[in-house]
C-alpha positions in Angstrom: 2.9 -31.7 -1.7 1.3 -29.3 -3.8 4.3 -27.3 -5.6 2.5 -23.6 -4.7 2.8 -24.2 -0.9 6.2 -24.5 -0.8 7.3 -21.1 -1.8 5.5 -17.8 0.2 6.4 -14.2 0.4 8.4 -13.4 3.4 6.4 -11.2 5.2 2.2 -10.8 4.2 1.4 -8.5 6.7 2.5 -4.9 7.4 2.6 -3.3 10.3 3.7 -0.3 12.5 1.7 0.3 15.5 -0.1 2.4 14.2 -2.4 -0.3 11.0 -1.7 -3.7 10.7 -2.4 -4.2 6.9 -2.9 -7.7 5.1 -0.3 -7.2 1.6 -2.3 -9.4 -0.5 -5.4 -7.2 -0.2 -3.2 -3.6 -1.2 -4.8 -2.3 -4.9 -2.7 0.3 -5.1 -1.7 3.2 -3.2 -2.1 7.0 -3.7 0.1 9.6 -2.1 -1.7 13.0 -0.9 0.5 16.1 -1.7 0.4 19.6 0.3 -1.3 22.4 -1.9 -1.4 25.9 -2.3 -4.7 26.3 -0.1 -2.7 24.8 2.8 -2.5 27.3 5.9 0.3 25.8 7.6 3.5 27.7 7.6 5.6 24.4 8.4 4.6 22.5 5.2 5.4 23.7 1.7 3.3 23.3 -1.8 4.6 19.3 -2.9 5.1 18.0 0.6 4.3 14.5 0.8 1.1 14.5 3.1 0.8 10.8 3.0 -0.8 7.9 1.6 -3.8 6.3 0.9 -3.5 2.7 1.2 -6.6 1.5 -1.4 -7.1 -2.1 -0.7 -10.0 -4.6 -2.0 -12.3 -3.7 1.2 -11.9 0.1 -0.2 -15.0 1.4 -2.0 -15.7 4.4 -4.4 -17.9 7.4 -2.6 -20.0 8.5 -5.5 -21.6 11.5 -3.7 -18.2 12.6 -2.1 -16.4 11.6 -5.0 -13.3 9.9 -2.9 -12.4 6.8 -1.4 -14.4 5.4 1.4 -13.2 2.9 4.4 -9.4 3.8 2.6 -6.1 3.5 5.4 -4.6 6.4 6.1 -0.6 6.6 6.7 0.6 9.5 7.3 4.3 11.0 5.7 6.7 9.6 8.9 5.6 6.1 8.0 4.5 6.2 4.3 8.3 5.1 2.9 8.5 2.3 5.0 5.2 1.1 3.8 5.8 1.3 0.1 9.5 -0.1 0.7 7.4 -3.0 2.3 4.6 -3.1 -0.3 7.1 -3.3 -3.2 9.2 -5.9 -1.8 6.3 -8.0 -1.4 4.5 -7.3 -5.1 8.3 -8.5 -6.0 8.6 -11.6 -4.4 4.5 -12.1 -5.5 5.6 -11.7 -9.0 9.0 -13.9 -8.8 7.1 -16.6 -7.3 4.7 -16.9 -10.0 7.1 -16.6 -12.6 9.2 -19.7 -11.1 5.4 -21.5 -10.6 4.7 -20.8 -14.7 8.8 -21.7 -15.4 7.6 -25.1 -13.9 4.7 -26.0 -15.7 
């Protein structure tokens, strides 16, 4: 048995409900802050908004100067899916230094 098939991340896929999100194709994620220009008397300047999950299906808008076809979570669920994301990008990174350990 092929020695990379027998160690996997615990859990490849994140979800909430709300996105179901496949780990291995996360880039990186950007969080959105509040600003001055907000109007809304409940948030302050520095509020996390949420974040924009940036994955390998994401693609730059060169006209709009943004993301395109980004995921969107918004601040109530945004820890729990960088909690997730890092433990994942943790157990991607110990399983390949085990595999290299190994050869």
């Amino acid at each position: 048995m092929d020695r990379e098939m027998d160690v996997k991340p615990s859990e490849t896929i994140y979800s909430d409900g709300e996105v179901i999100i496949p780990m291995a194709d996360v880039q990186h994620i950007e969080k959105r802050y509040y600003n001055t220009d907000m109007v809304n008397p409940l948030v302050k300047q520095g509020d996390l908004m949420g974040i924009l999950i940036i994955t390998c299906h994401t693609r730059w808008d060169i006209s709009a100067d943004c993301w395109a076809n980004n995921i969107w979570i918004g601040r109530e669920r945004a820890e729990d899916f960088i909690r997730a994301w890092c433990y994942f990008r943790y157990e991607v990174d110990d399983i390949k230094e085990k595999m290299e350990a190994t050869q």
